[in-house]
N, C-alpha and C positions, 0 to 999 in steps of 0.2 A: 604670430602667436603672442598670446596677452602670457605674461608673470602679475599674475596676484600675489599682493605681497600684503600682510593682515597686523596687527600686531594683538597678541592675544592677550595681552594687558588692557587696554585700550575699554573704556567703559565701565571702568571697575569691573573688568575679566568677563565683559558681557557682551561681550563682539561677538562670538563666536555664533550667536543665532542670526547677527550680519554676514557673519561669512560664508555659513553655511548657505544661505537665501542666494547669495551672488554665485556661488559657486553649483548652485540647482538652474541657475539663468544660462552660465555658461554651457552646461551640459547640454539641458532641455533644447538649445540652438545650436549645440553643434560647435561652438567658437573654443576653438584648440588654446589652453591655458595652461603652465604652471603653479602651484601654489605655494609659495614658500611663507612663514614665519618672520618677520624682522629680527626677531631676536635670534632666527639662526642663518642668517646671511652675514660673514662676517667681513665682506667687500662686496657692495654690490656691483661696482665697476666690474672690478674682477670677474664675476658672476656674469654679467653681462656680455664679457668679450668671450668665454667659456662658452655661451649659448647663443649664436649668433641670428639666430633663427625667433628670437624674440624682438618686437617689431614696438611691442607697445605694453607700458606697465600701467598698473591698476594698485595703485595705494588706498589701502579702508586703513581709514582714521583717523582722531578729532583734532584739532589745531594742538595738541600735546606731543600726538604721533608726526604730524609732519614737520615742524618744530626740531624733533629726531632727526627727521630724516635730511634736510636742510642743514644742521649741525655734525649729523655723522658721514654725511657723502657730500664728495664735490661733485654739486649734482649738474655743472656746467659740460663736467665730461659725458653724461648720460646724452645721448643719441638719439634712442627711442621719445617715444611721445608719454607723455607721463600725466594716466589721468587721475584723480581725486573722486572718494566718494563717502560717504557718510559714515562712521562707525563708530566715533567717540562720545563721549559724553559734550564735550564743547567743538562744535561745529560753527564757529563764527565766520574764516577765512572763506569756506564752500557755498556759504550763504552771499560773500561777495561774488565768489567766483561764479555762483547760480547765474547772477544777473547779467553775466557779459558771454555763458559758456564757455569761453579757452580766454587767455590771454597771457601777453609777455610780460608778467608780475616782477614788481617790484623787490628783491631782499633788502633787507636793513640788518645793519650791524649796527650793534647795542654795545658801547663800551662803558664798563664802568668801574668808575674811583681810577681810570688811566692805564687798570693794571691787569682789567678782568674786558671777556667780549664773549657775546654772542650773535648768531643771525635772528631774526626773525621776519615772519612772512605777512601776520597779520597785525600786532601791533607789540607795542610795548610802555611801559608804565612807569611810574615810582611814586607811594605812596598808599590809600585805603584800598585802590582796585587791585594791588601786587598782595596786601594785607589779606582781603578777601580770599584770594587764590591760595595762600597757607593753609587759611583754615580750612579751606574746601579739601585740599592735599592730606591735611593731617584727621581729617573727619572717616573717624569708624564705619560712620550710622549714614551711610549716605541715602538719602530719599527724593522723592521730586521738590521736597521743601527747603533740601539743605542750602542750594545756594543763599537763599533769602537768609535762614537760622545763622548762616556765615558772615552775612552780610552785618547782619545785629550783633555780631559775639565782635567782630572787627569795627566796628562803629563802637561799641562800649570799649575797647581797647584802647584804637587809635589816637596819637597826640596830635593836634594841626599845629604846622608853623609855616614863617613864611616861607618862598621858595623864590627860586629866580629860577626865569628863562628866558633863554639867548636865543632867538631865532633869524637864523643869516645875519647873526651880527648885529642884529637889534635887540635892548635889555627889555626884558620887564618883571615888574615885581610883586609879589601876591600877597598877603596878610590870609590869616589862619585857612590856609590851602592844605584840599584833605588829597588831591591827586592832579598827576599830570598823565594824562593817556595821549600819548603819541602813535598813532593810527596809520595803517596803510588800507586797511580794510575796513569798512561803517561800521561793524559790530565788535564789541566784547563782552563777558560776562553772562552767555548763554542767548544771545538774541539781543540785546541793548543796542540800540542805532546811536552808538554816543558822538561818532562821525559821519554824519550824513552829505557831507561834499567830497569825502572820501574814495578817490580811485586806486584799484589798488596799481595799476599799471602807471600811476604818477609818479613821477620823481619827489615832487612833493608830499609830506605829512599833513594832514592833518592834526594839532595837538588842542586838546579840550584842557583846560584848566578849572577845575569847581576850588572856590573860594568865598571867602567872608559867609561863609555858614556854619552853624551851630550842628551838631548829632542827628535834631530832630529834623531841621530842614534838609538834613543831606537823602535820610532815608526817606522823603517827599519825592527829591530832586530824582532818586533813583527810576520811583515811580514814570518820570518824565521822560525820563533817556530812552523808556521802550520803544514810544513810537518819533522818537528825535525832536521832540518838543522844548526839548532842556534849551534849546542854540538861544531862545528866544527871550531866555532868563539871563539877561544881560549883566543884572547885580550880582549874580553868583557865579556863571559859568561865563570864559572867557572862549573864545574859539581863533586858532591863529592858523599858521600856516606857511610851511617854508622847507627850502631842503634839509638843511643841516640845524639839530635839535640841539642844546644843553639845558640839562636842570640839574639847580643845585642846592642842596639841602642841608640848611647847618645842623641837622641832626641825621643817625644812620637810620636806611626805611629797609624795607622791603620794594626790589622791584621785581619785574617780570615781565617775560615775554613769551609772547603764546600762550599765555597763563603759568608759562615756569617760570618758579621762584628763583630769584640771587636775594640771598638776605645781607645786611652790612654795606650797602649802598650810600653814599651821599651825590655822587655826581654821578648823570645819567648824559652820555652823548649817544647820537644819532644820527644814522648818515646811510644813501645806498652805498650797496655792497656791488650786486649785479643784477641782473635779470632773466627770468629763466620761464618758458611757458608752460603755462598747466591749463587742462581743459576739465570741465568738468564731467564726471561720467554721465552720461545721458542711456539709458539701457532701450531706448527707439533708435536711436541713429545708430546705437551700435548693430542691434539686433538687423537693422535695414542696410548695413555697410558689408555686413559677413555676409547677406543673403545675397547682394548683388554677385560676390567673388564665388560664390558656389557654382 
C-alpha cells in the first residue's frame, strides 16, 4: 500500500489540482493508497510503524517540500521505498533525480556562522541566488514572470564583495563575487543547469562561483546557466569541486538551501551528512508493477 503524503502549501496553495490528478491515477488502477497531509502527520516514523501495511511512500512536492521533509524526519529510519513527484513551484532536485530514476542520493549538512545547520538535498548557496529566493518568498504577486522581476529587484539590491573558498583544504579568493552555489544536483532557480557535472549521488559538490562582474553582466550570465553554457565563461564563472565546502564572507548575506532562506550568514560549511534513496515516480512502471500483483 502507497501513503500519499501532499503538502497543501506547496505551489503557493496550488497543489491540490496535483493531488487531486494523482490521486484519480491511483483510483482509476486500483493501487490501494492512504492520503495524508504533511502538515498533519506529526511523526512520520511513528505513523509508519502504526500502519505496517504500507510498503511504499509518495511524496508531491517542490525542492521546499522535501527540504521539510529531510529536516523534520530521520528519514534514515523509514523502511519503505520513498518515491518523489512533481508538485511545487521549484522542482530542480526531481529534474536530477528524472535522469538516473531512483538513486542512493547524497544529503548535505549546511552549517552556518558554527552555530546554525541544516540538510539539504539539492544544493545550497550564499549570496545573489539565497538573495533571489527572499524575494521570490516574500512576493505577493507571484506569476510566471516573478522569478525573473526577483532576479532584477535582488541584482538592484545586492552588494558584491570578495569571498573565500576552502575546498578540501585548498584556498581561493574572488573579487566582487555576487554567489557561491554549492550543488548536489545540476539545477537551481527553476531549471538553471548551473552544475552540469553534478551527480547527485557523489560524495562530491560541485560549487560555481560567478565573479568579477558588474549588475549588467550578471543578468546576461543568467541567461547562460539555462542551458549550462555559463562553465565556459572562464573570466567570470569559476567551477570547482570537492567534498568538504567553506565560504566566507566579510559581510552578513543571505543564504539558502533548497531555496530556504537563513538570513545573517557570513560563513557557510559544507559536508555529507548521509545517504538515503529516492526514486522517482514514474506512473507506467507503477501502473505495470500493480497489474502484475493482481
Amino acid at each position: 500500500m502507497f501513503l500519499i503524503i501532499h503538502n497543501p502549501l506547496s505551489n503557493n496553495r496550488k497543489s491540490k489540482k496535483t493531488t487531486n490528478k494523482m490521486v484519480k491515477f491511483f483510483k482509476r488502477h486500483q493501487i490501494p493508497f492512504n492520503l495524508r497531509s504533511s502538515l498533519k502527520i506529526e511523526n512520520l516514523t511513528d505513523y509508519l510503524d502504526k500502519n505496517p501495511s504500507i510498503t511504499d511512500i509518495l511524496f508531491l512536492g517542490g525542492d521546499g517540500s522535501i527540504n521539510y521533509l529531510i529536516n523534520s524526519v530521520d528519514i534514515r529510519k523509514i523502511k519503505q521505498n520513498i518515491y518523489l513527484a512533481k508538485s511545487g513551484s521549484g522542482n530542480d532536485f526531481l529534474r536530477s533525480l528524472k535522469g538516473v530514476s531512483a538513486s542512493s542520493v547524497t544529503i548535505g549538512q549546511a552549517q552556518m556562522n558554527g552555530d546554525r545547520s541544516t540538510y539539504f538535498i539539492n544544493g545550497s548557496g550564499i549570496g545573489i541566488d539565497a538573495s533571489v529566493c527572499h524575494y521570490v518568498n516574500i512576493d505577493t504577486k507571484k506569476s510566471k514572470l516573478s522569478y525573473f522581476i526577483n532576479v532584477f529587484r535582488a541584482v538592484s539590491h545586492y552588494k558584491r564583495n570578495t569571498m573565500d573558498v576552502i575546498v578540501d583544504g585548498k584556498e581561493y579568493h574572488f573579487h566582487d563575487c555576487y554567489f557561491v552555489a554549492i550543488q548536489n544536483g545540476k539545477y537551481f532557480g527553476g531549471g538553471m543547469k548551473v552544475a552540469p557535472q553534478a551527480n547527485i549521488h557523489d560524495d562530491r559538490y560541485v560549487v560555481c562561483v560567478a565573479h568579477n562582474l558588474n549588475g549588467f553582466l550578471l543578468q546576461l550570465l543568467f541567461l547562460s546557466i539555462y542551458p549550462g553554457f555559463h562553465t565556459s565563461l572562464k573570466k567570470w564563472i569559476t567551477m570547482l569541486s570537492g567534498k568538504e565546502i567553506i565560504v566566507k564572507s566579510p559581510d552578513i548575506k543571505y543564504m539558502q538551501a533548497d531555496g530556504e532562506v537563513i538570513d545573517n550568514v557570513n560563513t557557510l560549511s559544507v559536508k555529507k551528512a548521509f545517504s538515503k534513496t529516492f526514486i522517482a515516480f514514474n506512473k507506467a512502471k507503477i501502473k505495470k508493477e500493480y497489474a502484475l500483483k493482481k
